[in-house]
ZAVEXVEX-600442 format. One record per residue (C-alpha): x, y, z; residue in three letters. Coordinates in steps of 0.001 Angstrom, whole numbers, plus 500000, padded with zeros to 6 digits. Layout:
BEGIN
<rec><xx>X</xx><yy>Y</yy><zz>Z</zz><res>ALA</res></rec>
...
This chain:
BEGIN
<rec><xx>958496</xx><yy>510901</yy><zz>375682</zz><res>UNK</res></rec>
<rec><xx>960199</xx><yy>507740</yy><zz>375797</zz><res>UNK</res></rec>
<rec><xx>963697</xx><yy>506965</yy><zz>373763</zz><res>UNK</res></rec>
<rec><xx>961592</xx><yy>504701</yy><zz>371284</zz><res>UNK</res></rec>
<rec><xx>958853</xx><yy>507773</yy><zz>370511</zz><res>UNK</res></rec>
<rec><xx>961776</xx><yy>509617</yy><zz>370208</zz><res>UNK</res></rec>
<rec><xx>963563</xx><yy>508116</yy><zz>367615</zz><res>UNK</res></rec>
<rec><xx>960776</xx><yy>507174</yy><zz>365594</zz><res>UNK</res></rec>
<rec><xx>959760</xx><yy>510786</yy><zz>365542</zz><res>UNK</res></rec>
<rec><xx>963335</xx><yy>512146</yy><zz>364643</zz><res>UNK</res></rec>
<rec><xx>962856</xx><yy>509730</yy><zz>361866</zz><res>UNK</res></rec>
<rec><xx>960137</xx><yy>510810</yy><zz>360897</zz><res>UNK</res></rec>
<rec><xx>960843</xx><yy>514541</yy><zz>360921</zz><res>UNK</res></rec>
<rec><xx>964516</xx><yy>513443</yy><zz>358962</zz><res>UNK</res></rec>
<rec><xx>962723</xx><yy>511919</yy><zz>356189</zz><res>UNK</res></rec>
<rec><xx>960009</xx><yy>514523</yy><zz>355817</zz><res>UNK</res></rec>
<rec><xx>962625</xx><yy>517159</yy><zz>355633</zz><res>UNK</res></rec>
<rec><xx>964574</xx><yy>515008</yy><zz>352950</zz><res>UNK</res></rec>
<rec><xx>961658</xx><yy>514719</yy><zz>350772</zz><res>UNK</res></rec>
<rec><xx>960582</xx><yy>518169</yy><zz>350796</zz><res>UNK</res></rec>
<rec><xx>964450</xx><yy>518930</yy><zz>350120</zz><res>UNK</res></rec>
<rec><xx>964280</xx><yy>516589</yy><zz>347077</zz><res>UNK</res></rec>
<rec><xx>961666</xx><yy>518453</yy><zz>345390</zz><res>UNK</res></rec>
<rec><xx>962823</xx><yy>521707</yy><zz>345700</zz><res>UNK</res></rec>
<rec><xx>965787</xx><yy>520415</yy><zz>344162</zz><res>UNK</res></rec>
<rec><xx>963555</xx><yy>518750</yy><zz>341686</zz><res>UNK</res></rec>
<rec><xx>961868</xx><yy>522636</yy><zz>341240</zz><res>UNK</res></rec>
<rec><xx>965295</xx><yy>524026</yy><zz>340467</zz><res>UNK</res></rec>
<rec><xx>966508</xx><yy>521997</yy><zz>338147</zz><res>UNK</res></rec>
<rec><xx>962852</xx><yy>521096</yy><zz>336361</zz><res>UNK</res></rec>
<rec><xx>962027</xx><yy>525092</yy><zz>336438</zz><res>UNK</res></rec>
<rec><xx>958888</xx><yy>524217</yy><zz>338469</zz><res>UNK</res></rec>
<rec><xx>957701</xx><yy>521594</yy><zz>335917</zz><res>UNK</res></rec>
<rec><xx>955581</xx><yy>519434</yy><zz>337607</zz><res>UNK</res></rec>
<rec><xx>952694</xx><yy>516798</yy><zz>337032</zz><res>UNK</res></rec>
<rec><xx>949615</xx><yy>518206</yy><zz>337423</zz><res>UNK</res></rec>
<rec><xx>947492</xx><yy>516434</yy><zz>340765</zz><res>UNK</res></rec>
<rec><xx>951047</xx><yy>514746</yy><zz>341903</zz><res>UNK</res></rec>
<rec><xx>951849</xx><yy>515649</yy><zz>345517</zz><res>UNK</res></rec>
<rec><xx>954892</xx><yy>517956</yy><zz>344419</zz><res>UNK</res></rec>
<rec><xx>952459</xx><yy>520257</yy><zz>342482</zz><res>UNK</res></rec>
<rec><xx>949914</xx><yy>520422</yy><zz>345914</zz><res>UNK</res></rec>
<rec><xx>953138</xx><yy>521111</yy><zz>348244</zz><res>UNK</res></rec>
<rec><xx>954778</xx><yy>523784</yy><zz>345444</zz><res>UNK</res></rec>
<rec><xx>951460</xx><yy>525181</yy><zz>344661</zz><res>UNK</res></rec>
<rec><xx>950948</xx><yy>525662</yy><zz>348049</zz><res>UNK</res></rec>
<rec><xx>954442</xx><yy>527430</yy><zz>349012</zz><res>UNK</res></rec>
<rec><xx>954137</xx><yy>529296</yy><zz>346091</zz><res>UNK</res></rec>
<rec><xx>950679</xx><yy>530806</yy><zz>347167</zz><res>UNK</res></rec>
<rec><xx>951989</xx><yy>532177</yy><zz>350164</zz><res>UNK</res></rec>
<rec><xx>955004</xx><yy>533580</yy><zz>348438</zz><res>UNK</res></rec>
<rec><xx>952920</xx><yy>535706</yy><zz>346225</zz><res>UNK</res></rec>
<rec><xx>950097</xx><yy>536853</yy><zz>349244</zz><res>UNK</res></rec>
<rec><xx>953512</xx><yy>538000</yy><zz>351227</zz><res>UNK</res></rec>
<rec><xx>954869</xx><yy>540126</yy><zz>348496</zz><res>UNK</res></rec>
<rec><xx>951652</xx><yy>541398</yy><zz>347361</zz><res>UNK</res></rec>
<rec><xx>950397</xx><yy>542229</yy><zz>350899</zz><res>UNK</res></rec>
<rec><xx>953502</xx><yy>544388</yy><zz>351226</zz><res>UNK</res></rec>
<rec><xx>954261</xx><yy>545631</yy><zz>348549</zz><res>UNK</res></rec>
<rec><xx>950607</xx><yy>545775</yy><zz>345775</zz><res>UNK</res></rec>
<rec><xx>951618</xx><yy>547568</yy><zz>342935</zz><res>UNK</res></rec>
<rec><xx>953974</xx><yy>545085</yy><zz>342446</zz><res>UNK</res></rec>
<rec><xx>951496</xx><yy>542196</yy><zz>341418</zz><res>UNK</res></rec>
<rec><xx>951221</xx><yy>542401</yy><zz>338088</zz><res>UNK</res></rec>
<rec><xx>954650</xx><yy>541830</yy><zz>337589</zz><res>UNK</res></rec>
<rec><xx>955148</xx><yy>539726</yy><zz>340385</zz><res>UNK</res></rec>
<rec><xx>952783</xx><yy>536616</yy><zz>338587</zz><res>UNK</res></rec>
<rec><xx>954302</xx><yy>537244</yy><zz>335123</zz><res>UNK</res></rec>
<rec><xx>957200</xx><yy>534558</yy><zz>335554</zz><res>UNK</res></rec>
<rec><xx>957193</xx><yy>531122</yy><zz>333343</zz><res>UNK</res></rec>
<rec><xx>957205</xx><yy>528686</yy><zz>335719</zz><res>UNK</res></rec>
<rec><xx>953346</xx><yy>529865</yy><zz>337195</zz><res>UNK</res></rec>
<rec><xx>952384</xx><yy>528097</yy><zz>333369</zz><res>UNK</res></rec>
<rec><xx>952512</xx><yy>524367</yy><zz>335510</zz><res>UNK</res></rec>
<rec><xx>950089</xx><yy>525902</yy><zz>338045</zz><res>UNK</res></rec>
<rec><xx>946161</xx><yy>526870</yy><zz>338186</zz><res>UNK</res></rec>
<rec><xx>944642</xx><yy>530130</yy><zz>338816</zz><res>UNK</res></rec>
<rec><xx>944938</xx><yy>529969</yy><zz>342475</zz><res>UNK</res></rec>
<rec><xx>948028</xx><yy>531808</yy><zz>342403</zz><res>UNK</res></rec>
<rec><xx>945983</xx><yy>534557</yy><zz>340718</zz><res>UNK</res></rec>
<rec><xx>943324</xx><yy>534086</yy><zz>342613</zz><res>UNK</res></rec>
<rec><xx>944538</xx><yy>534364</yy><zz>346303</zz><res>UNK</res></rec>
<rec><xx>946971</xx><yy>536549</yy><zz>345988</zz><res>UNK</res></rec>
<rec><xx>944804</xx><yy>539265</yy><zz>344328</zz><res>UNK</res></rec>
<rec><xx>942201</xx><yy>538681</yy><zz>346666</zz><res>UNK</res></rec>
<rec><xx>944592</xx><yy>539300</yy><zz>349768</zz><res>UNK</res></rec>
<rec><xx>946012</xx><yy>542322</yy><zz>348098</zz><res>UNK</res></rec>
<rec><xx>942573</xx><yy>543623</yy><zz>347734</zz><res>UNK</res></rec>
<rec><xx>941257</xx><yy>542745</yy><zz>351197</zz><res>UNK</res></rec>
<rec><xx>943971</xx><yy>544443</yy><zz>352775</zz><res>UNK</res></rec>
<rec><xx>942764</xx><yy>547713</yy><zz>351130</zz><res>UNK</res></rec>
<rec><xx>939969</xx><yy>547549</yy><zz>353788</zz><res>UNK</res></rec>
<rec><xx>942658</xx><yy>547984</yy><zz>356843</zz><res>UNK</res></rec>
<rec><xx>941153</xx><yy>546404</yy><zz>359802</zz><res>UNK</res></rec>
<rec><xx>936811</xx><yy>545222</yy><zz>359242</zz><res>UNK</res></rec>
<rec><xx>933935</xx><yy>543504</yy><zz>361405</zz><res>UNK</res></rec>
<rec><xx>931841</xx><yy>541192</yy><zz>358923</zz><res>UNK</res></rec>
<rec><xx>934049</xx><yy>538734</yy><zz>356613</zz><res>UNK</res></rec>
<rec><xx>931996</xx><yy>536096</yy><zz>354911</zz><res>UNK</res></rec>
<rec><xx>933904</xx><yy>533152</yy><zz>352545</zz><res>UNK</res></rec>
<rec><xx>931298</xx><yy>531615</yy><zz>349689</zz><res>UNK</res></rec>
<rec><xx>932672</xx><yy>528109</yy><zz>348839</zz><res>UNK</res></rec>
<rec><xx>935359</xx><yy>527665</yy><zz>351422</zz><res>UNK</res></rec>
<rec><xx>938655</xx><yy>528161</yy><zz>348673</zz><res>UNK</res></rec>
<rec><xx>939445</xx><yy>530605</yy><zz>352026</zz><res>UNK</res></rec>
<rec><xx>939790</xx><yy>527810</yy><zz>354557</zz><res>UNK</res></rec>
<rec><xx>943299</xx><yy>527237</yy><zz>354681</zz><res>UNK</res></rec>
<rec><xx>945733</xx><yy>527964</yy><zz>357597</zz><res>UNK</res></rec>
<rec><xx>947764</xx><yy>530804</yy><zz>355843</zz><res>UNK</res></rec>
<rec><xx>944648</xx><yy>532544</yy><zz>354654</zz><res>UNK</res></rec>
<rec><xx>942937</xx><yy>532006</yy><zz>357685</zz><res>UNK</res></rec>
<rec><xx>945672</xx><yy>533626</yy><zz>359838</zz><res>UNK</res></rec>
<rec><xx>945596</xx><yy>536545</yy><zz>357629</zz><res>UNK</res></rec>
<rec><xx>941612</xx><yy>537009</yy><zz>357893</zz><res>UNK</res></rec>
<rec><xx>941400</xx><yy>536692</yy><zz>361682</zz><res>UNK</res></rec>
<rec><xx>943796</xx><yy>539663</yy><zz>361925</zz><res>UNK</res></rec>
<rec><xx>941945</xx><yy>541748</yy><zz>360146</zz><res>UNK</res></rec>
<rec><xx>937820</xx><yy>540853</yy><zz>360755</zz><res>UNK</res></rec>
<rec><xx>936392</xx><yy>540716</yy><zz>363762</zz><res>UNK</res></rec>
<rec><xx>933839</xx><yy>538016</yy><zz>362569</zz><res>UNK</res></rec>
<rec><xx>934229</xx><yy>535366</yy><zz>360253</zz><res>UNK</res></rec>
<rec><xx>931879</xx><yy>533200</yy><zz>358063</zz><res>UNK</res></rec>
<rec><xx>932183</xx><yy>530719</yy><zz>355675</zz><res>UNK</res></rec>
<rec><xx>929151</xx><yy>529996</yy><zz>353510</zz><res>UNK</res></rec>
<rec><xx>929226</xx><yy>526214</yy><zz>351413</zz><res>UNK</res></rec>
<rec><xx>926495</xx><yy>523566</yy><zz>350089</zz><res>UNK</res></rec>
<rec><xx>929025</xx><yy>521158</yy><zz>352354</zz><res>UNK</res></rec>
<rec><xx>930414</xx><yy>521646</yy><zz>355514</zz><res>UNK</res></rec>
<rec><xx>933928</xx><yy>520947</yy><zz>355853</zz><res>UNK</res></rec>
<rec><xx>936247</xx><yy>521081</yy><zz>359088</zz><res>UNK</res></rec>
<rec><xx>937710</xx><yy>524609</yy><zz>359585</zz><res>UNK</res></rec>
<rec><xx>941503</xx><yy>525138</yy><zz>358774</zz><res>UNK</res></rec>
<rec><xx>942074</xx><yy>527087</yy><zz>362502</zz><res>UNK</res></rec>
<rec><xx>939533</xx><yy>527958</yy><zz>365319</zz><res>UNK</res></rec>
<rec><xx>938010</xx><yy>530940</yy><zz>366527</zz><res>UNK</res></rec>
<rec><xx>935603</xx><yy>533497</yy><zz>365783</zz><res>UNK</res></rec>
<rec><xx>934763</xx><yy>531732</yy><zz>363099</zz><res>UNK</res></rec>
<rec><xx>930648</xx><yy>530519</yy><zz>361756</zz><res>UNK</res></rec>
<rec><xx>930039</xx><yy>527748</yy><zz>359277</zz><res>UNK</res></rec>
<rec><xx>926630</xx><yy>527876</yy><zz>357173</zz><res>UNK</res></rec>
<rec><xx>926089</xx><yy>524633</yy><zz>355269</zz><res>UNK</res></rec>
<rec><xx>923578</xx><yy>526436</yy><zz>352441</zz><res>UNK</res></rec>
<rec><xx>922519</xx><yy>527325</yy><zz>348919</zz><res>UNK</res></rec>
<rec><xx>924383</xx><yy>531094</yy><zz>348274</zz><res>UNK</res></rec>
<rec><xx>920785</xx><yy>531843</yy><zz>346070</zz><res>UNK</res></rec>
<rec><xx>918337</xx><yy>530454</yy><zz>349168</zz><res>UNK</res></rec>
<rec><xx>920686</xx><yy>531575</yy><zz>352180</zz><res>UNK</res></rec>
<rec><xx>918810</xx><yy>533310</yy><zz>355293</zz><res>UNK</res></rec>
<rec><xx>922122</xx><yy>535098</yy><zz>356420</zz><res>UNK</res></rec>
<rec><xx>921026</xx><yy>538864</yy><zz>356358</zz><res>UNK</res></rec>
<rec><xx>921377</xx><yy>541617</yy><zz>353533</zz><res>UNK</res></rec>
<rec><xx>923814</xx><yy>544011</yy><zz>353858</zz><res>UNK</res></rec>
<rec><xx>925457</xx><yy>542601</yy><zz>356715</zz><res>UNK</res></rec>
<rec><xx>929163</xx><yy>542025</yy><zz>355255</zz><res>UNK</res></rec>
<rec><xx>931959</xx><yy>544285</yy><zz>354990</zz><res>UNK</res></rec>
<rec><xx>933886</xx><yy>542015</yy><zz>352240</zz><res>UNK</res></rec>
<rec><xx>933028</xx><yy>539029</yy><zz>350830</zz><res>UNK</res></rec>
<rec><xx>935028</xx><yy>536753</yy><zz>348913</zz><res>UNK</res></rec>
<rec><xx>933573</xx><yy>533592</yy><zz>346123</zz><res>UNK</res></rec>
<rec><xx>937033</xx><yy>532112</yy><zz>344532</zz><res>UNK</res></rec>
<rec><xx>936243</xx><yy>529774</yy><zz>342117</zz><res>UNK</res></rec>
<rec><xx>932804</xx><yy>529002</yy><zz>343202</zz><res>UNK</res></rec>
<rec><xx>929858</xx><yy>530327</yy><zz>341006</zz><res>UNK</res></rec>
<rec><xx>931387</xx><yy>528298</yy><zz>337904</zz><res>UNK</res></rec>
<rec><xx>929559</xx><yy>525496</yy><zz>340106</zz><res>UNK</res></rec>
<rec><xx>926333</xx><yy>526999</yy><zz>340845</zz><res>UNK</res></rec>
<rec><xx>923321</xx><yy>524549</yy><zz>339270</zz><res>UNK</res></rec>
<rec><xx>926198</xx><yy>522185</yy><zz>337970</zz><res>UNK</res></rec>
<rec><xx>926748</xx><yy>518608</yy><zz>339503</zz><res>UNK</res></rec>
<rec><xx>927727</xx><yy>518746</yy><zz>342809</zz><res>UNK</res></rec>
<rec><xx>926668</xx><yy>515538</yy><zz>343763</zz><res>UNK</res></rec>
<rec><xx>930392</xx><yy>514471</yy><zz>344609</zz><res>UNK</res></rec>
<rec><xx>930845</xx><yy>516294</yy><zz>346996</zz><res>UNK</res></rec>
<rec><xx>927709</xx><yy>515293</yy><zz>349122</zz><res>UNK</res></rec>
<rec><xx>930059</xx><yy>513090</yy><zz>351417</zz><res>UNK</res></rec>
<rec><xx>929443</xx><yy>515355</yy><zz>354243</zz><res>UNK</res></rec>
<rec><xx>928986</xx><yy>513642</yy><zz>358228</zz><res>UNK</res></rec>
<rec><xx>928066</xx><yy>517063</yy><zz>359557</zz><res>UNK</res></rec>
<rec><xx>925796</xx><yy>517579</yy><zz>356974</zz><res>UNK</res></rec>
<rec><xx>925040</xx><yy>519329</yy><zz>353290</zz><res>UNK</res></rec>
<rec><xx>922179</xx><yy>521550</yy><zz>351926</zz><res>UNK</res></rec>
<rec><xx>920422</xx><yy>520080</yy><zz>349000</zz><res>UNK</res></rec>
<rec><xx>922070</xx><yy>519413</yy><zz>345828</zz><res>UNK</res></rec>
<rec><xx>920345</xx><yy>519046</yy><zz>342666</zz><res>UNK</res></rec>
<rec><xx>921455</xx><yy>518182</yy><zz>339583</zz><res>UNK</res></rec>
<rec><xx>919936</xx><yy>519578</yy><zz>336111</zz><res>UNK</res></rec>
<rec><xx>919625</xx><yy>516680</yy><zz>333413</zz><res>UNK</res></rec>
<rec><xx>919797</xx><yy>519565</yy><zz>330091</zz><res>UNK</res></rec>
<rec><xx>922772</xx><yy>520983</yy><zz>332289</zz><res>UNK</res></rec>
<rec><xx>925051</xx><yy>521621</yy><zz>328342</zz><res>UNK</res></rec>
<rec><xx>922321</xx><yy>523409</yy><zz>327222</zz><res>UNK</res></rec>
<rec><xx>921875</xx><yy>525884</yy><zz>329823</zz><res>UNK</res></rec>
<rec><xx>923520</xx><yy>529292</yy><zz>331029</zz><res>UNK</res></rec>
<rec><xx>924007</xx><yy>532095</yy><zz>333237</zz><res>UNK</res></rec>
<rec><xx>922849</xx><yy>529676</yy><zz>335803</zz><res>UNK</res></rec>
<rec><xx>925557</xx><yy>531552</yy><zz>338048</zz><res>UNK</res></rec>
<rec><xx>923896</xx><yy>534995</yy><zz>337808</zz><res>UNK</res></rec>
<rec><xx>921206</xx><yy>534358</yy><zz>340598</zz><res>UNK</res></rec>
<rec><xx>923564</xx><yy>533285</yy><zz>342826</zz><res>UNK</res></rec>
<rec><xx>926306</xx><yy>536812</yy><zz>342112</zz><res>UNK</res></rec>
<rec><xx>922869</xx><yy>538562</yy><zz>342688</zz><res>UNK</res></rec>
<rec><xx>922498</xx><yy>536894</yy><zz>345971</zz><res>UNK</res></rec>
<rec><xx>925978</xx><yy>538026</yy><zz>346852</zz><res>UNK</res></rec>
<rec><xx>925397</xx><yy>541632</yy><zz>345971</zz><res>UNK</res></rec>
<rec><xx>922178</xx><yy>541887</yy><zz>348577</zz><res>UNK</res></rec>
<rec><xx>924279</xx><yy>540873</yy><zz>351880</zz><res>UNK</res></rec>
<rec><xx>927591</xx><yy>543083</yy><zz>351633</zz><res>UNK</res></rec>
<rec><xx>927206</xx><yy>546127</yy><zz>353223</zz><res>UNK</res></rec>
<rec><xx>926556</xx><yy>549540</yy><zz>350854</zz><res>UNK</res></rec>
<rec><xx>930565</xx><yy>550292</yy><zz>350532</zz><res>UNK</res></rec>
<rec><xx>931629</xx><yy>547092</yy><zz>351036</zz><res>UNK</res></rec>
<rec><xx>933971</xx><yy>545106</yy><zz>349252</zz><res>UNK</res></rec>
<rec><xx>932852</xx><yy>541884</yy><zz>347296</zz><res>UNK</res></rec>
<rec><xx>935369</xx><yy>539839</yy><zz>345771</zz><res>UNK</res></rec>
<rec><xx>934718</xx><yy>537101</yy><zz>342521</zz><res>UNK</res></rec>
<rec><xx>936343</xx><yy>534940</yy><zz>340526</zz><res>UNK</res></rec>
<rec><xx>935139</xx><yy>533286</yy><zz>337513</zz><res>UNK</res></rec>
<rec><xx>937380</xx><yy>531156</yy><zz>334685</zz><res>UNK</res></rec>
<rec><xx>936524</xx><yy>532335</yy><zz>331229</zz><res>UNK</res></rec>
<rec><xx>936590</xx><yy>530795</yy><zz>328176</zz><res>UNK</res></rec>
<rec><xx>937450</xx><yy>531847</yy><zz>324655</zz><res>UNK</res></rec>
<rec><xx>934340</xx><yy>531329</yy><zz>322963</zz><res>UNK</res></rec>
<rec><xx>931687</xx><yy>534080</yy><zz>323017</zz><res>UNK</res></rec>
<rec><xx>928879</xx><yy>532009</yy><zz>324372</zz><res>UNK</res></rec>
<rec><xx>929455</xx><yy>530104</yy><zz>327748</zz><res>UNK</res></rec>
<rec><xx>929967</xx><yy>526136</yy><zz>327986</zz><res>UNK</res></rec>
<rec><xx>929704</xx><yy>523585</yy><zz>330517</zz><res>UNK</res></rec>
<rec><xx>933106</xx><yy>521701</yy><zz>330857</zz><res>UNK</res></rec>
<rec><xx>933564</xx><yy>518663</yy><zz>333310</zz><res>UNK</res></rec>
<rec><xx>930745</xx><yy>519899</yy><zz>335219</zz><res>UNK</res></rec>
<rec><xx>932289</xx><yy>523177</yy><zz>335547</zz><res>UNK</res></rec>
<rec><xx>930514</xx><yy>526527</yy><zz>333746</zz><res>UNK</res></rec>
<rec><xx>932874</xx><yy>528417</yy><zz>331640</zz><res>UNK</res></rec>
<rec><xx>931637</xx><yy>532148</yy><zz>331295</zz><res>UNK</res></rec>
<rec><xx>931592</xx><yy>533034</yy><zz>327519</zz><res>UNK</res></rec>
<rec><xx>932744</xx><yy>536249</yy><zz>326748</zz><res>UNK</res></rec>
<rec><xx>929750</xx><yy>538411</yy><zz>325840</zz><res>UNK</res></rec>
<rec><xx>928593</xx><yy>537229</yy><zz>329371</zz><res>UNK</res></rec>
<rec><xx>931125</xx><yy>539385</yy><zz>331091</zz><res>UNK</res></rec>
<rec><xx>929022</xx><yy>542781</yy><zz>330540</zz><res>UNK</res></rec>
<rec><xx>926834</xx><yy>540929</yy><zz>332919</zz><res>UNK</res></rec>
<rec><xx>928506</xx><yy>541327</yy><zz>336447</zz><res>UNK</res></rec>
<rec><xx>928277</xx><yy>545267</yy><zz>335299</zz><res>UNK</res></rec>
<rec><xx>924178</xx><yy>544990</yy><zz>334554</zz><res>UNK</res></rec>
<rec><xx>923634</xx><yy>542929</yy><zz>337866</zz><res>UNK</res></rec>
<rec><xx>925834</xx><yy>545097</yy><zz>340047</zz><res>UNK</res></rec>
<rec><xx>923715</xx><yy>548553</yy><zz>338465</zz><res>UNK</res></rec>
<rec><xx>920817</xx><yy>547131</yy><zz>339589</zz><res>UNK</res></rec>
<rec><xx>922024</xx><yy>546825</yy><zz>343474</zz><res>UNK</res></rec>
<rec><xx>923314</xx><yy>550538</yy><zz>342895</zz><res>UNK</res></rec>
<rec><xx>926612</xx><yy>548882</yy><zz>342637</zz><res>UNK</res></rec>
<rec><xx>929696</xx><yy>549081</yy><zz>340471</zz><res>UNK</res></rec>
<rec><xx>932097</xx><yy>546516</yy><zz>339793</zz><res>UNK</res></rec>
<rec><xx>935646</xx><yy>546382</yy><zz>338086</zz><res>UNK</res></rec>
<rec><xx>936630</xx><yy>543268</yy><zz>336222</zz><res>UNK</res></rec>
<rec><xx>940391</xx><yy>542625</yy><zz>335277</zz><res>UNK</res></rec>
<rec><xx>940802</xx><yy>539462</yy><zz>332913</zz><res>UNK</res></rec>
<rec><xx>943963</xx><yy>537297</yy><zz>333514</zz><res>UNK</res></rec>
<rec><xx>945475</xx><yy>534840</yy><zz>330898</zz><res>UNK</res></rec>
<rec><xx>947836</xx><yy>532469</yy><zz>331338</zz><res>UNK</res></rec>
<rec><xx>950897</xx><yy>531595</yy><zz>329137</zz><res>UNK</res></rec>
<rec><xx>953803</xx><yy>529827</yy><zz>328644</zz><res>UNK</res></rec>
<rec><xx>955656</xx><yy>533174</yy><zz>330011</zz><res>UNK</res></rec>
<rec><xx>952631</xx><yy>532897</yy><zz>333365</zz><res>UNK</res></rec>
<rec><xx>949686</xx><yy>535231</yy><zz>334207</zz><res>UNK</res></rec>
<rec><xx>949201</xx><yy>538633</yy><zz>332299</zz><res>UNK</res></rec>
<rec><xx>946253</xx><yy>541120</yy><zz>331947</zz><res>UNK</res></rec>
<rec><xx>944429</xx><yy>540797</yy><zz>328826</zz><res>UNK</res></rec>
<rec><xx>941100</xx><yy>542017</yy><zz>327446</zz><res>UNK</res></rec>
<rec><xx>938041</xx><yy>541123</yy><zz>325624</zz><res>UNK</res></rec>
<rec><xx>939373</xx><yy>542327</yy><zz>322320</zz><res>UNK</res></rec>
<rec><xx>943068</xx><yy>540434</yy><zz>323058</zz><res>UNK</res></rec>
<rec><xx>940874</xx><yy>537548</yy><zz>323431</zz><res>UNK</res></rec>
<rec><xx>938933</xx><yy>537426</yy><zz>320345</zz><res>UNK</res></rec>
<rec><xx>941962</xx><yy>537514</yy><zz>318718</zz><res>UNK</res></rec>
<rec><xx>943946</xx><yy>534698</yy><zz>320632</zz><res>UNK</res></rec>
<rec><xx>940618</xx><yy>532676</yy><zz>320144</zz><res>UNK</res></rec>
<rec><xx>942389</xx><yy>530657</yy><zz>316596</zz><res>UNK</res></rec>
<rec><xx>945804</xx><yy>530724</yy><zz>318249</zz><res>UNK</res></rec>
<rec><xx>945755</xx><yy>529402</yy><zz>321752</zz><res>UNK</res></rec>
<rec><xx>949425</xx><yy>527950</yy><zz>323154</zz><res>UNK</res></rec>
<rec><xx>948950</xx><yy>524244</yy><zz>324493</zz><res>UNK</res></rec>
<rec><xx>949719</xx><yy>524566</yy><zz>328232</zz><res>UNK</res></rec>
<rec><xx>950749</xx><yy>521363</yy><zz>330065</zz><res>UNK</res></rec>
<rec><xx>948482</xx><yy>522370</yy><zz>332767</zz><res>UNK</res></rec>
<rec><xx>944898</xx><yy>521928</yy><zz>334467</zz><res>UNK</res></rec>
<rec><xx>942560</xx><yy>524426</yy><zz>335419</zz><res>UNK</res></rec>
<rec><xx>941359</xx><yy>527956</yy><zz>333932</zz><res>UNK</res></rec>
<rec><xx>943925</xx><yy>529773</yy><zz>331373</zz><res>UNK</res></rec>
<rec><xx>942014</xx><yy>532745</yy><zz>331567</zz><res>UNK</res></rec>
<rec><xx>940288</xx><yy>534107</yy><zz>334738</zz><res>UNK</res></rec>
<rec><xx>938004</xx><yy>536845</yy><zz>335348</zz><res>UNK</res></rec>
<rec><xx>938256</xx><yy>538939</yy><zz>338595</zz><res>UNK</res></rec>
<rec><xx>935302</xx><yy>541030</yy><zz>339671</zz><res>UNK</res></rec>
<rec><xx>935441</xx><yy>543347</yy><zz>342634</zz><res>UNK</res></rec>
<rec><xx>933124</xx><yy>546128</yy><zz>343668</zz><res>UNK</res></rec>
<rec><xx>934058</xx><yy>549712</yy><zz>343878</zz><res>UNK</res></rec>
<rec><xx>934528</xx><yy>551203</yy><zz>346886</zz><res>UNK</res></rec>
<rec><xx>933587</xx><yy>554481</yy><zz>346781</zz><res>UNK</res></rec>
């Protein structure tokens, strides 16, 4: 490398390590305040993800507790989401067959962590999208409710934040140069629901009897569920539903509800929220404030 390359790539290095030093000074002193989209909140979010995977990975019980702190109120339901789903998968120990619906698992840290522990990966999505590491790793640009990957052939699957989508307008992200399956878009899309049900059916026939599928769904407070910036809020006498879909795959599921408030992420329940429905805190925050986890028990 010549002295030029060299300098300008010192320089470079300097001033990234000065700017990521600024904001964590700007985390301190702001308790984690942050504006929602900015590029602190992305690089916080992100160090903050792996954070809570690490201590949950080693230590599980600990969870609950762990996401209760204040400053998670500035952040989405990712934290909830990935960290509960990496505490769950490593219940499995070491599996063949790992299959991703909607690519939320694509990311370096999380990708690491699944190639230690399956054998074969997949990642199932409407768009294809460039993988986060290579490796024994399969990309299937496809509808989850018309996909021709075979049943039962999964040890665990995982759909973060993905079947709040399903039927809804996905027309952005048809940007794809490798390719998409077909979108369509719905014009009575407010007035229609449970459009995500076919699609958690689909999921049920390909993991394998004993399996472990993994869910997550934001909730709303109202009892019937609403379509929100092209996003489906589940309503909450739809949540009975994951248990009639799962009987009829001879399956049973566990859901755990997590709210968010200004003290972070806490277990609730369907009664709690009926009752928080007329007094809701205003969080200065984007994303879900209450999320609904579904897993299938392994028996």
């Amino acid at each position: 490398m010549n002295p030029l390359k060299k300098l300008l790539t010192f320089t470079d290095t300097s001033l990234t390590h000065l700017h990521l030093k600024w904001w964590d000074m700007q985390n301190s002193i702001g308790k984690y305040s942050v504006q929602p989209y900015s590029p602190r909140y992305w690089w916080t979010r992100q160090g903050l993800v792996v954070q809570l995977c690490e201590v949950s990975l080693s230590n599980p019980d600990s969870w609950n507790d762990l996401i209760y702190q204040s400053h998670f109120q500035f952040y989405d339901e990712r934290l909830v989401e990935y960290s509960w789903a990496m505490k769950q998968i490593a219940r499995l120990g070491n599996s063949d067959r790992f299959l991703d619906v909607g690519c939320v698992m694509n990311t370096p840290y999380t990708l690491r962590k699944l190639m230690d522990r399956f054998s074969d990966i997949h990642f199932l999505n409407l768009v294809s999208e460039p993988l986060a590491m290579q490796g024994r790793i399969s990309f299937h640009s496809q509808d989850i409710r018309s996909c021709d990957l075979p049943n039962s052939s999964f040890d665990c699957i995982t759909c973060i934040s993905t079947l709040e989508h399903v039927g809804g307008d996905n027309q952005y992200n048809d940007f794809s140069e490798n390719g998409s399956a077909e979108i369509n878009l719905d014009s009575n899309l407010e007035n229609q629901q449970g459009l995500w049900k076919p699609a958690f059916a689909a999921l049920l026939k390909l993991i394998k009897l004993g399996g472990l599928l993994l869910v997550t769904m934001p909730c709303g407070y109202e009892q019937q569920g609403v379509w929100q910036k092209g996003e489906y809020r589940l309503g909450i006498e739809e949540l009975a539903e994951f248990h009639t879909l799962a009987a009829q795959f001879n399956r049973q599921v566990k859901l755990t509800v997590m709210k968010k408030s200004t003290m972070g992420w806490e277990e609730t329940s369907v009664d709690e929220m009926n009752i928080d429905r007329d007094r809701q805190e205003q969080l200065r925050s984007f994303g879900a404030d209450v999320v609904v986890l579904v897993e299938t028990l392994i028996e």
